[in-house]
DSSP file (Angstrom, degrees, kcal/mol; ACC not computed):
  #  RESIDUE AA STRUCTURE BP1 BP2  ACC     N-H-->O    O-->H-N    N-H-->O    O-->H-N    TCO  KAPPA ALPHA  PHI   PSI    X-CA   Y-CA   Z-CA
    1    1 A X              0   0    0      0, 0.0     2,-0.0     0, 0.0     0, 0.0   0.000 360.0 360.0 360.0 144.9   -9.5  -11.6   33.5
    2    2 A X        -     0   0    0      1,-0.1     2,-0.3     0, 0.0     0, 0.0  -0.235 360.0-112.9 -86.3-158.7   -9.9   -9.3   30.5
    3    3 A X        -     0   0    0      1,-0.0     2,-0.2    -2,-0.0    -1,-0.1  -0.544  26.4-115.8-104.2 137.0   -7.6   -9.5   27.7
    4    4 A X     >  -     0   0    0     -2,-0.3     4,-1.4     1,-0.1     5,-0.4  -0.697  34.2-111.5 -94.0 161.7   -5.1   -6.4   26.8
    5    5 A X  H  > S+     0   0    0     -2,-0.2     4,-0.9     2,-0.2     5,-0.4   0.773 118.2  61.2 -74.0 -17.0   -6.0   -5.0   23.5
    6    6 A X  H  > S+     0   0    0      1,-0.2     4,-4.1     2,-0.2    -1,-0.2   0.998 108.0  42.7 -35.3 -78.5   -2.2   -6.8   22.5
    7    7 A X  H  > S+     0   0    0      2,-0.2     4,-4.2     1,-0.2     5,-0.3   0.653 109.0  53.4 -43.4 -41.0   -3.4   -9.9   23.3
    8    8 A X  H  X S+     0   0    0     -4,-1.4     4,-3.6     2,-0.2     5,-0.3   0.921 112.1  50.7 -84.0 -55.1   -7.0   -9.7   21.6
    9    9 A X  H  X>S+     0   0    0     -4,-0.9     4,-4.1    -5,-0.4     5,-0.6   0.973 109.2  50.2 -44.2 -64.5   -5.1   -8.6   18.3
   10   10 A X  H  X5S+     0   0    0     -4,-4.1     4,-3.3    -5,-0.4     5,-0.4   0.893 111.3  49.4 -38.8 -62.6   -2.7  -11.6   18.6
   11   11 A X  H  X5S+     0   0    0     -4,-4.2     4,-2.1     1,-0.3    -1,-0.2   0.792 111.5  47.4 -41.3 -38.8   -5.7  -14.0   19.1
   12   12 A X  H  X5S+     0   0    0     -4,-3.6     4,-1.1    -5,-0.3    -1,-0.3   0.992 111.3  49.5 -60.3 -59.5   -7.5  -12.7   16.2
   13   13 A X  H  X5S+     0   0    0     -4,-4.1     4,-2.2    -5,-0.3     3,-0.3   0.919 108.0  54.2 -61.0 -38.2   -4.6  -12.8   13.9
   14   14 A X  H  X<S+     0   0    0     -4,-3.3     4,-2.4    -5,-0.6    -1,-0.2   0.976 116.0  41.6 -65.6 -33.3   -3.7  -16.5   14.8
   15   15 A X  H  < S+     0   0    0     -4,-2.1     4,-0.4    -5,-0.4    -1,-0.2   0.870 113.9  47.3 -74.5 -16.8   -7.1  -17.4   13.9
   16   16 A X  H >< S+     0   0    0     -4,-1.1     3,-0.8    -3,-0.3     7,-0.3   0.843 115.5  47.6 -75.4 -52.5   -7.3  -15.4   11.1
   17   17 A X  H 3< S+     0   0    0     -4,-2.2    -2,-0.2     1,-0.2    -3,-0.1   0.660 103.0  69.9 -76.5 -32.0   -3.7  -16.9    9.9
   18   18 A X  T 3< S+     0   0    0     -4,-2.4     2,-1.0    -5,-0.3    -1,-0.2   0.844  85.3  64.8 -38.3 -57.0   -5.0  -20.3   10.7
   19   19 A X  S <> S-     0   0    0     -3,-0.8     4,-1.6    -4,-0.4     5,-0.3  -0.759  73.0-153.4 -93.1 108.7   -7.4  -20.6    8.0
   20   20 A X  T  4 S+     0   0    0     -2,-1.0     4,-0.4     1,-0.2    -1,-0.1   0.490  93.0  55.1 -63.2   3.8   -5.5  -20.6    4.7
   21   21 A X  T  > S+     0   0    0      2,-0.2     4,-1.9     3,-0.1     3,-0.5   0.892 107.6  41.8 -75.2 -60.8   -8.5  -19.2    3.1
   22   22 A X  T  4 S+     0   0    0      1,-0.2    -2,-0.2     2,-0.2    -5,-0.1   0.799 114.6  60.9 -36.7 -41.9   -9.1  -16.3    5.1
   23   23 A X  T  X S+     0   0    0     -4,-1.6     4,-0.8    -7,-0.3    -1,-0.2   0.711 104.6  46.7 -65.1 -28.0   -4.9  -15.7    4.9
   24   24 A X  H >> S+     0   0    0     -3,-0.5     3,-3.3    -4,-0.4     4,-2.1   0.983 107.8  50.2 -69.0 -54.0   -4.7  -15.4    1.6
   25   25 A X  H 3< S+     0   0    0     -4,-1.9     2,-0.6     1,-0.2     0, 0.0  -0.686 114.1  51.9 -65.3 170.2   -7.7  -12.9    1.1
   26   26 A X  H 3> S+     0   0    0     -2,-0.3     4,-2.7     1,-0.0    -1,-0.2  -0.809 113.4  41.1  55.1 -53.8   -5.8  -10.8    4.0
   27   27 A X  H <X S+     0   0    0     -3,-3.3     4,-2.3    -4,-0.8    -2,-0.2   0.925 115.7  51.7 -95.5 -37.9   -2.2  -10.9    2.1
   28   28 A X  H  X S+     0   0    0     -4,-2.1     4,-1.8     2,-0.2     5,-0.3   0.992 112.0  44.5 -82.1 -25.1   -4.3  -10.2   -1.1
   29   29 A X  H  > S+     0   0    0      1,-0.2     4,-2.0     2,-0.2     5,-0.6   0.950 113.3  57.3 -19.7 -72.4   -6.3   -6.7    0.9
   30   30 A X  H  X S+     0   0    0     -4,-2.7     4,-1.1     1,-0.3     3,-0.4   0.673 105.9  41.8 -51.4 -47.9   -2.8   -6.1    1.9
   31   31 A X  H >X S+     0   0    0     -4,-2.3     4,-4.3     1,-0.2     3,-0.8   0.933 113.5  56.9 -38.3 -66.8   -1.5   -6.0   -1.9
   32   32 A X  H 3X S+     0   0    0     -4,-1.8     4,-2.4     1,-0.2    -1,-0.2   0.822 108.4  41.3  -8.3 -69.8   -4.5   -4.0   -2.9
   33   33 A X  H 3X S+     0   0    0     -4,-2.0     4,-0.8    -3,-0.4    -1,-0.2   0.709 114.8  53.0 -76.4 -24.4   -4.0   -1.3   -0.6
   34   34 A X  H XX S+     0   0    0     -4,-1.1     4,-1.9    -3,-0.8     3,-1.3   0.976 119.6  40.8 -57.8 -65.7    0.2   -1.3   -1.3
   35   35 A X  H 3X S+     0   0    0     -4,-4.3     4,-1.8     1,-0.3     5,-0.5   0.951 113.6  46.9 -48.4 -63.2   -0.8   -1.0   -4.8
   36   36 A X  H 3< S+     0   0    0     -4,-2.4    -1,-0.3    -5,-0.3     4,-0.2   0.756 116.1  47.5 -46.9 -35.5   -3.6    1.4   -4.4
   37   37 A X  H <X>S+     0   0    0     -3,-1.3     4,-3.9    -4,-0.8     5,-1.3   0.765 111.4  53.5 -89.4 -39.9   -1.2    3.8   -1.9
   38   38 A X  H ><5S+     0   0    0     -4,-1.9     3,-2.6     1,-0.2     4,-0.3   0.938 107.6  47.8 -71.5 -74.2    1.8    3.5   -4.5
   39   39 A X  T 3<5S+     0   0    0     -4,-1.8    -1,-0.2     1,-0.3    -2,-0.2   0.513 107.7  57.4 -71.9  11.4   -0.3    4.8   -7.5
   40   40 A X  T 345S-     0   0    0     -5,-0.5    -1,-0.3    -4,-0.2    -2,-0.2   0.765 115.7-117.8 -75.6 -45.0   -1.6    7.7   -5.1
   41   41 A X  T <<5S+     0   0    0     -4,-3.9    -3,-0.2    -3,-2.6    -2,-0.1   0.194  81.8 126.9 111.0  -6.4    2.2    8.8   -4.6
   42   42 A X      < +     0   0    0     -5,-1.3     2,-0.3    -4,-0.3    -4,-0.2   0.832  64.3  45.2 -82.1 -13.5    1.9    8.1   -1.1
   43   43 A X        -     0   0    0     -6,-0.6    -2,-0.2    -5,-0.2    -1,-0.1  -0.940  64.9-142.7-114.0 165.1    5.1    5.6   -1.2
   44   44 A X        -     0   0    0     -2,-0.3     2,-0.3     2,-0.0    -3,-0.0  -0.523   4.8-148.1-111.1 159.1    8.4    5.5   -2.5
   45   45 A X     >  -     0   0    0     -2,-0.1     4,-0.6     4,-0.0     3,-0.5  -0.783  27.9-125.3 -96.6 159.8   10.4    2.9   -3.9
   46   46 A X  T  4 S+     0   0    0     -2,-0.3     8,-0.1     1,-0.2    11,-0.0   0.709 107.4  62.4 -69.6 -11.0   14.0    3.3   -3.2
   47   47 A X  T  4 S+     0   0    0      1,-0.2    -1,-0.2     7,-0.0     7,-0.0   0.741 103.1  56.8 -77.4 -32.4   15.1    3.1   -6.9
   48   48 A X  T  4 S+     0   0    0     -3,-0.5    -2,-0.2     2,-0.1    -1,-0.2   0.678  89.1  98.7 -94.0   4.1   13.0    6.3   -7.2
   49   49 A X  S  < S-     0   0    0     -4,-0.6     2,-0.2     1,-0.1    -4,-0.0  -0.180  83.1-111.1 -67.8-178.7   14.9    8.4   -4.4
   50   50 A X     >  -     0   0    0      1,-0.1     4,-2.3     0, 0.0     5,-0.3  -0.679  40.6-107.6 -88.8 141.0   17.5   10.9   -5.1
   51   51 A X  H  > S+     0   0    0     -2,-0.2     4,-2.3     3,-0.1     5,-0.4   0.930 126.9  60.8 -49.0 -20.2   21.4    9.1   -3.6
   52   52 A X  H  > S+     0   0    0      2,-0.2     4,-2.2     1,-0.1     5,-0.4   0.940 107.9  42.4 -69.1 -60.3   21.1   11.7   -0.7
   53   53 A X  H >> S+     0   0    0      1,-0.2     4,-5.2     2,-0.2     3,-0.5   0.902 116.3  52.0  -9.4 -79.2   17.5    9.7    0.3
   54   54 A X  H 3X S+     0   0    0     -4,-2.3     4,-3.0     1,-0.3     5,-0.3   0.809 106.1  45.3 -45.4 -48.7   19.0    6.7   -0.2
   55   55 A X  H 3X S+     0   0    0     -4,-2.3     4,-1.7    -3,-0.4    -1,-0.3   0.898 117.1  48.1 -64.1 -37.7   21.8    7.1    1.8
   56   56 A X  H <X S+     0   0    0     -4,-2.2     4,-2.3    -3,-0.5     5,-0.3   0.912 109.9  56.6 -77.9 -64.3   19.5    8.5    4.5
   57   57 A X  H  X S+     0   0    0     -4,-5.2     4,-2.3    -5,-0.4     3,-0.5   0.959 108.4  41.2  -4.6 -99.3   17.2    5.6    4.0
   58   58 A X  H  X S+     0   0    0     -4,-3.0     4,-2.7     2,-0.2    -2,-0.2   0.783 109.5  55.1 -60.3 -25.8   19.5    2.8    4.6
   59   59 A X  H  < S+     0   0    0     -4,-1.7    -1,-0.2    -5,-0.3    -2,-0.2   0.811 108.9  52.2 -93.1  -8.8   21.4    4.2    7.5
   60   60 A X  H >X S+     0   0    0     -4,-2.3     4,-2.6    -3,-0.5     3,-1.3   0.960 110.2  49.9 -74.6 -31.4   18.1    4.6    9.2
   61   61 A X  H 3X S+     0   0    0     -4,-2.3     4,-1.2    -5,-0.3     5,-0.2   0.894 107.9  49.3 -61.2 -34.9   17.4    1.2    8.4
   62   62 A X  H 3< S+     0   0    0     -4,-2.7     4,-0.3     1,-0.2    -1,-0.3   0.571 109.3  55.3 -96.1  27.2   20.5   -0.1    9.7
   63   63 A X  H <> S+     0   0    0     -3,-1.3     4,-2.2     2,-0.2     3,-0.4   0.782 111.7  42.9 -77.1 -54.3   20.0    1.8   13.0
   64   64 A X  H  < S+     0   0    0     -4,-2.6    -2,-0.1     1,-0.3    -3,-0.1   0.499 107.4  59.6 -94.3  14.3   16.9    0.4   13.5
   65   65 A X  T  X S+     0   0    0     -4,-1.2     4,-1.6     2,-0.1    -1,-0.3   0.634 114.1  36.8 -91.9 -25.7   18.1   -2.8   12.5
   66   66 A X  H  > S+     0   0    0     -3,-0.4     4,-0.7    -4,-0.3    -2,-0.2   0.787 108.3  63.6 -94.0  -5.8   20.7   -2.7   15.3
   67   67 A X  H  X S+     0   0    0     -4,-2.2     4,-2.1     3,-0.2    -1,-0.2   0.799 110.1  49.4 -48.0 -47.0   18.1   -0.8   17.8
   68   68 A X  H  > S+     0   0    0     -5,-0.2     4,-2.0     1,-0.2    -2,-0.2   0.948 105.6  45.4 -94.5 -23.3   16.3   -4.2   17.3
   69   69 A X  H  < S+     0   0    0     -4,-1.6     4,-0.2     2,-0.2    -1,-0.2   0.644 116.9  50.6 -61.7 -20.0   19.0   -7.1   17.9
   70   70 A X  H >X S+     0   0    0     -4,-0.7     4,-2.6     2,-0.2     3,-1.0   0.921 109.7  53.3 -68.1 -42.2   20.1   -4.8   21.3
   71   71 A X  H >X S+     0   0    0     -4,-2.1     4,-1.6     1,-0.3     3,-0.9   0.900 118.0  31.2 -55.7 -63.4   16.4   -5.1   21.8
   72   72 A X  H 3X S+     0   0    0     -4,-2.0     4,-2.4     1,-0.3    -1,-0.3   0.612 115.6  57.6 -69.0 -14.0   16.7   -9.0   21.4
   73   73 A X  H <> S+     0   0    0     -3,-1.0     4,-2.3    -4,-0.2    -1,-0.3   0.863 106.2  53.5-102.2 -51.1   20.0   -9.2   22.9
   74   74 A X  H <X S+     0   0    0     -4,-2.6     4,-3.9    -3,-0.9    -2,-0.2   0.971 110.4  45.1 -56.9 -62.5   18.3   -7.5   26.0
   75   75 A X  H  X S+     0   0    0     -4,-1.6     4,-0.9     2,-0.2    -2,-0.2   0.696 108.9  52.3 -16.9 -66.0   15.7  -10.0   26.3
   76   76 A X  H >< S+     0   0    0     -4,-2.4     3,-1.1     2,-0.2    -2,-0.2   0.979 112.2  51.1 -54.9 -67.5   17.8  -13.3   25.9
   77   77 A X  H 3< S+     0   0    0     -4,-2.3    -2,-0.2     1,-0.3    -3,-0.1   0.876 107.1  53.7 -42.1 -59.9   19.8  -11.9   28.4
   78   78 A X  H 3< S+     0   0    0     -4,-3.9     2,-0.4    -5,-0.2    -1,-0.3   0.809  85.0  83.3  -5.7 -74.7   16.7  -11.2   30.8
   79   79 A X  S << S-     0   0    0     -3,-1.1     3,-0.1    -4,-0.9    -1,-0.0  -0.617  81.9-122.9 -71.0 106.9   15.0  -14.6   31.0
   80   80 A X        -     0   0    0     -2,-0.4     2,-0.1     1,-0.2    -1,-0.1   0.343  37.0 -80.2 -29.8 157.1   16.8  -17.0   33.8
   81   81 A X        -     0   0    0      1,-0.1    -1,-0.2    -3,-0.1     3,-0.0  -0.251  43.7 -93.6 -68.9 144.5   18.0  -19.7   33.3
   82   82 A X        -     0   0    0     -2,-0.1     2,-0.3    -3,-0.1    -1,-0.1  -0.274  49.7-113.9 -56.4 154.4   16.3  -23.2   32.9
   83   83 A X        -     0   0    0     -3,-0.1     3,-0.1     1,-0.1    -1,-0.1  -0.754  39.4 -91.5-100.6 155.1   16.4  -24.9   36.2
   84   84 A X        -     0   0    0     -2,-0.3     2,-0.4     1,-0.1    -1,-0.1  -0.264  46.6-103.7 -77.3 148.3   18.6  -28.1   36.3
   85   85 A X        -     0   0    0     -3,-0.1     2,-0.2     1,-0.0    -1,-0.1  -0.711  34.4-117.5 -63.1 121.4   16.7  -31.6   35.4
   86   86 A X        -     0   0    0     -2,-0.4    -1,-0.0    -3,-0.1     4,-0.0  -0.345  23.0-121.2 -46.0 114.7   16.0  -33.6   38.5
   87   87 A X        -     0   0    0     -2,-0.2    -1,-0.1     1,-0.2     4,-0.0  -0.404  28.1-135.4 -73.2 162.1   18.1  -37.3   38.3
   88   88 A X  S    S+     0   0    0      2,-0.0     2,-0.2    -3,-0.0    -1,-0.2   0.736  91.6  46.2 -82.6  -6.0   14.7  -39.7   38.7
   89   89 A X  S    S-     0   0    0     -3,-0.0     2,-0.5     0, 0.0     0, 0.0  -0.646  87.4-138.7-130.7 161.3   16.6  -41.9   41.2
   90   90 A X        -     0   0    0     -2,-0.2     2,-0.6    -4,-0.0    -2,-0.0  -0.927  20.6-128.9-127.6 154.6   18.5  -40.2   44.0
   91   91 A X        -     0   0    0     -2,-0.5     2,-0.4    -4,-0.0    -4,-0.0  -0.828  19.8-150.6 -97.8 136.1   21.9  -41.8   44.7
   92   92 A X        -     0   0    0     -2,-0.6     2,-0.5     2,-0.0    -1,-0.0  -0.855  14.4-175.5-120.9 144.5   22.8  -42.8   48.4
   93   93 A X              0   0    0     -2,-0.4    -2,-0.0     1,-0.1     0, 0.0  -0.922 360.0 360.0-116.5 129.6   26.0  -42.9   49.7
   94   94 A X              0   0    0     -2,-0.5    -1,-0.1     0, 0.0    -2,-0.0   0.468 360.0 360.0-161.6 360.0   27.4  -43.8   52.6
């Protein structure tokens, strides 16, 4: 069966993430390109918004921090329940 393109990502990144040689150069790309985008202008730190930003900022973040714990919340709730452990011996009665 093939693979969803999800799936194919994950694989790659656990194999990539595997080898701590490959994981570093990855996290250092990923600095590079932070850096490289920040002295472009193309992101903000939040010390350099204006307080109306800021304020607008953070309350999206803590929207979409509580968008994502209903998210989780939903989930848990979802999954059934473990099924009981079987005793190994059965007890007879009579």
């Amino acid at each position: 069966m093939k693979l969803s393109a999800a799936e194919r990502q994950r694989q790659y990144r656990a194999r990539r993430d595997a080898d701590p040689v490959r994981k570093s150069e990855n996290l250092r790309k990923d600095r590079e390109r932070w850096h490289k985008r920040k002295n472009a202008g193309q992101t903000n730190e939040v010390a350099d918004l204006c307080e109306r930003e800021k304020r607008y900022k953070r309350r999206y973040w803590r929207e979409a921090q509580q968008r994502c714990r209903a998210k989780r919340q939903r989930l848990v709730e979802m999954t059934p329940p473990q099924s009981p452990e079987l005793d190994p011996e059965p007890q007879i009665s009579r």
